[in-house]
C-alpha positions in Angstrom: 1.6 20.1 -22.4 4.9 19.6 -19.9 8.1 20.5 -20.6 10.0 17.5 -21.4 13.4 18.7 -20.1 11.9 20.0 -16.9 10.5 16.3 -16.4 14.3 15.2 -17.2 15.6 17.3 -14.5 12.6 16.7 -12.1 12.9 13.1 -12.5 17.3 13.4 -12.0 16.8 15.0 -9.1 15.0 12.5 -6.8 17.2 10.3 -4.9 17.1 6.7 -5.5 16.0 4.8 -2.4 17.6 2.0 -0.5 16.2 -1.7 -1.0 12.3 -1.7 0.6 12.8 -2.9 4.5 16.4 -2.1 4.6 15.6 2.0 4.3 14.8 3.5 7.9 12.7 6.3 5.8 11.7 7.1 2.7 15.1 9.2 0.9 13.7 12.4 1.1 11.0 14.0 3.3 7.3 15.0 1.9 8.4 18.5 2.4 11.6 17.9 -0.2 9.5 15.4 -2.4 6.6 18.4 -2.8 9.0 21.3 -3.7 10.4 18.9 -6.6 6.5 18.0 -7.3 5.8 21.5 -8.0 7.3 20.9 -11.7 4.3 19.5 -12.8 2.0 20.9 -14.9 -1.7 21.9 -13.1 -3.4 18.9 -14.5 -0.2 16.1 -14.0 -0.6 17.7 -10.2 -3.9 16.9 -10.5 -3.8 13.6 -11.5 -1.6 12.6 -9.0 -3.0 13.8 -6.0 -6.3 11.8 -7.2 -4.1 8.7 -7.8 -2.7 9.1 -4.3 -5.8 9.9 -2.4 -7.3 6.7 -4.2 -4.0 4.4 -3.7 -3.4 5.5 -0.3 -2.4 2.9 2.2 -4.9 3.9 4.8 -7.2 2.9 2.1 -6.2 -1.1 3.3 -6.9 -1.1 7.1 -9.8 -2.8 8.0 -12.9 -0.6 8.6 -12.1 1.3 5.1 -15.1 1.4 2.8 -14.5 -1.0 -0.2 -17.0 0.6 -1.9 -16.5 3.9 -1.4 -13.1 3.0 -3.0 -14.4 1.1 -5.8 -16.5 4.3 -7.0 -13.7 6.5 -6.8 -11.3 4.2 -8.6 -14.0 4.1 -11.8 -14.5 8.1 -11.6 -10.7 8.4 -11.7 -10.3 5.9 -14.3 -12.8 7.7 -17.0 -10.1 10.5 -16.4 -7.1 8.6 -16.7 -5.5 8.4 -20.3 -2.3 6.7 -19.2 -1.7 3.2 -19.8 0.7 2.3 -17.2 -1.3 4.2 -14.3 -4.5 2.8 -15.6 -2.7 -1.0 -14.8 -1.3 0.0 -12.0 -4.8 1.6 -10.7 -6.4 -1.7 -11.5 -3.6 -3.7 -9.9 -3.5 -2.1 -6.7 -7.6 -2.1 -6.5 -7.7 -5.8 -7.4 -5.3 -6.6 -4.5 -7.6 -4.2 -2.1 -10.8 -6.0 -3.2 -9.0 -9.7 -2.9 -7.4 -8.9 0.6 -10.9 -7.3 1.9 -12.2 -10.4 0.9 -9.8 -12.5 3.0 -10.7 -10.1 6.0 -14.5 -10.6 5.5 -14.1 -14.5 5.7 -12.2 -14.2 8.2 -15.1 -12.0 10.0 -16.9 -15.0 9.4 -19.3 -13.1 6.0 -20.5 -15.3 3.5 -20.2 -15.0 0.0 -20.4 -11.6 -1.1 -22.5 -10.4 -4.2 -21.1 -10.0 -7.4 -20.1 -6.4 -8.3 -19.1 -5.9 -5.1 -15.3 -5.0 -5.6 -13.4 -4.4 -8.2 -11.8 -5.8 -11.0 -11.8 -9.3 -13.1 -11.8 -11.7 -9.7 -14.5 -10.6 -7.6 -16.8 -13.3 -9.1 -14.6 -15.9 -8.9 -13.4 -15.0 -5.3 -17.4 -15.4 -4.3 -17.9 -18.6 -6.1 -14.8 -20.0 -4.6 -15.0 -18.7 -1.0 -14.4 -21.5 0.7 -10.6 -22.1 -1.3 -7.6 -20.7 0.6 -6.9 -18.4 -2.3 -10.3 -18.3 -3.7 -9.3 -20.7 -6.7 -6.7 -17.5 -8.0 -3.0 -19.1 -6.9 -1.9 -19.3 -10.2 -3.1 -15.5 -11.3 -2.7 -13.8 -7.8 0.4 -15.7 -6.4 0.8 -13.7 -3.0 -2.6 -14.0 -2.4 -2.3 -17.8 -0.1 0.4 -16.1 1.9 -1.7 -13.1 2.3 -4.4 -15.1 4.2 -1.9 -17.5 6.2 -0.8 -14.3 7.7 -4.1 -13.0 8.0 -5.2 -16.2 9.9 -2.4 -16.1 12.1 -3.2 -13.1 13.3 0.3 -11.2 12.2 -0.8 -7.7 11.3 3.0 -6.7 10.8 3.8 -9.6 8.7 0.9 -9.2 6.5 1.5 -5.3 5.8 5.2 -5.9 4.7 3.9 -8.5 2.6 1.7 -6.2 0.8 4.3 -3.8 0.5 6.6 -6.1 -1.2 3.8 -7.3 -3.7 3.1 -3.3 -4.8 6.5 -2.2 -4.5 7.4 -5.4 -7.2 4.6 -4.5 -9.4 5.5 -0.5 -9.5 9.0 -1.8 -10.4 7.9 -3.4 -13.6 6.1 -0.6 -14.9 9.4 1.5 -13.5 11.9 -0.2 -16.3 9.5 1.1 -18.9 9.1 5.0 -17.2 12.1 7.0 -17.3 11.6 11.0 -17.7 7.9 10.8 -18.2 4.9 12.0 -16.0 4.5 8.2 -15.7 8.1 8.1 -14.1 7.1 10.7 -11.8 3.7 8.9 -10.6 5.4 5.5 -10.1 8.1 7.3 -8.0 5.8 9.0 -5.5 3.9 5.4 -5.0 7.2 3.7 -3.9 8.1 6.6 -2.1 4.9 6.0 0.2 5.1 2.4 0.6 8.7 3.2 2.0 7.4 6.0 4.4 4.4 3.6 5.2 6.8 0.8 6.0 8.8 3.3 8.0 5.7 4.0 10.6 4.4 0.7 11.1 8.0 -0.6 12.2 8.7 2.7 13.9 5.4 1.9 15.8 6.3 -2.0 16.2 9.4 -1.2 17.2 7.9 0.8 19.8 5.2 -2.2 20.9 8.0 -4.3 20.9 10.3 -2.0 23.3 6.9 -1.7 25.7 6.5 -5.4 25.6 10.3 -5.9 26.3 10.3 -3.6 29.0 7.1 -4.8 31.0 8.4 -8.2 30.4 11.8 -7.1 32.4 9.4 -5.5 35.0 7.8 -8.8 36.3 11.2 -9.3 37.9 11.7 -6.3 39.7 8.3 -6.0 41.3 9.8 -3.5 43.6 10.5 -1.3 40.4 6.4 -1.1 39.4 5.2 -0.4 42.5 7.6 2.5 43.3 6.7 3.5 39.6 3.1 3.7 40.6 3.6 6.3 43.5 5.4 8.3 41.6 
């Protein structure tokens, strides 16, 4: 059992964070964020480094393993008594099996079979492969932009869109959290969507800068070749 009033204090004593894409970084560092962590009882510390490993946002690149994922998700959710992290598990793993299924069209698959992901859609999405949004605008709203950015090839674009989908859907559940383990869990998911959004637009920014500068370059030929003899 925790200790209610040391949640309460835990909870007070993270900082609230600036709005998502406006922050630079995440309000505190992982070094600060795990000292605070180390409030939690054995088995809340438990339960959320297996929600993290599971939610974590390498987990959406392309060459993860879907089902790899899948499998872990239905271990951890035999485990998981909460109601609020059990949604939010199957929320986040039914965006990750709808936006691998936009990347495998894209790759030019076909119809994938059924069981293959997770959650409610993945029939749907393979009866319906050849619909923008798989027949699910009206149940997964983001899902049309999702692919538009996909198929236009905008990495970046489709990243901060994701963000923004989880961030929105971690905020719901937030106005219902306050001083709970639950509060806790929902806090260290938005904190990682901020630091995740913090590296790819450090590293974009950096692509960007490289871009910029060899663009300059072109004029001042002069400038590259005494840069390669140096």
């Amino acid at each position: 059992m925790s200790d209610p009033d040391a949640y309460v204090a835990l909870v007070s004593s993270l900082p609230s964070s600036e709005r998502l894409f406006v922050a630079k970084r995440p309000p505190l560092s992982r070094l600060r964020l795990d000292r605070r962590l180390s409030a939690l009882t054995e088995t809340h510390a438990r339960t959320l480094a297996r929600i993290e490993h599971l939610l974590s946002w390498s987990a959406y690149d392309p060459g993860s393993d879907l089902g790899t994922l899948v499998g872990r998700a239905k271990e951890l959710m035999a485990d998981l008594p909460y109601r609020t992290l059990r949604r939010i598990v199957d929320e986040r793993m039914e965006l990750r099996t709808a936006v691998a299924a936009l990347r495998m069209r894209h790759g030019g698959a076909k119809p994938p079979e059924t069981d293959w992901g997770y959650g409610v859609w993945t029939s749907q999405i393979a009866a319906n492969w050849g619909e923008p949004a798989f027949g699910l605008e009206r149940s997964l709203p983001w899902l049309r932009q999702a692919g538009q950015l996909l198929e236009r090839g905008d990495p970046l674009g489709l990243q901060r869109h994701l963000l923004d989908v989880t961030f929105r859907q971690l905020q719901r559940h937030a106005g219902r959290h306050h001083f709970d383990f639950e509060a806790v869990v929902i806090y260290v998911l938005k904190w990682n969507i901020f630091d995740r959004w913090a590296k790819a637009d450090s590293v974009a920014a950096a692509q960007r800068f490289t871009e910029l500068s060899e663009d300059a370059l072109k004029n001042f030929p002069h400038l590259q070749a005494e840069g390669a003899t140096a």
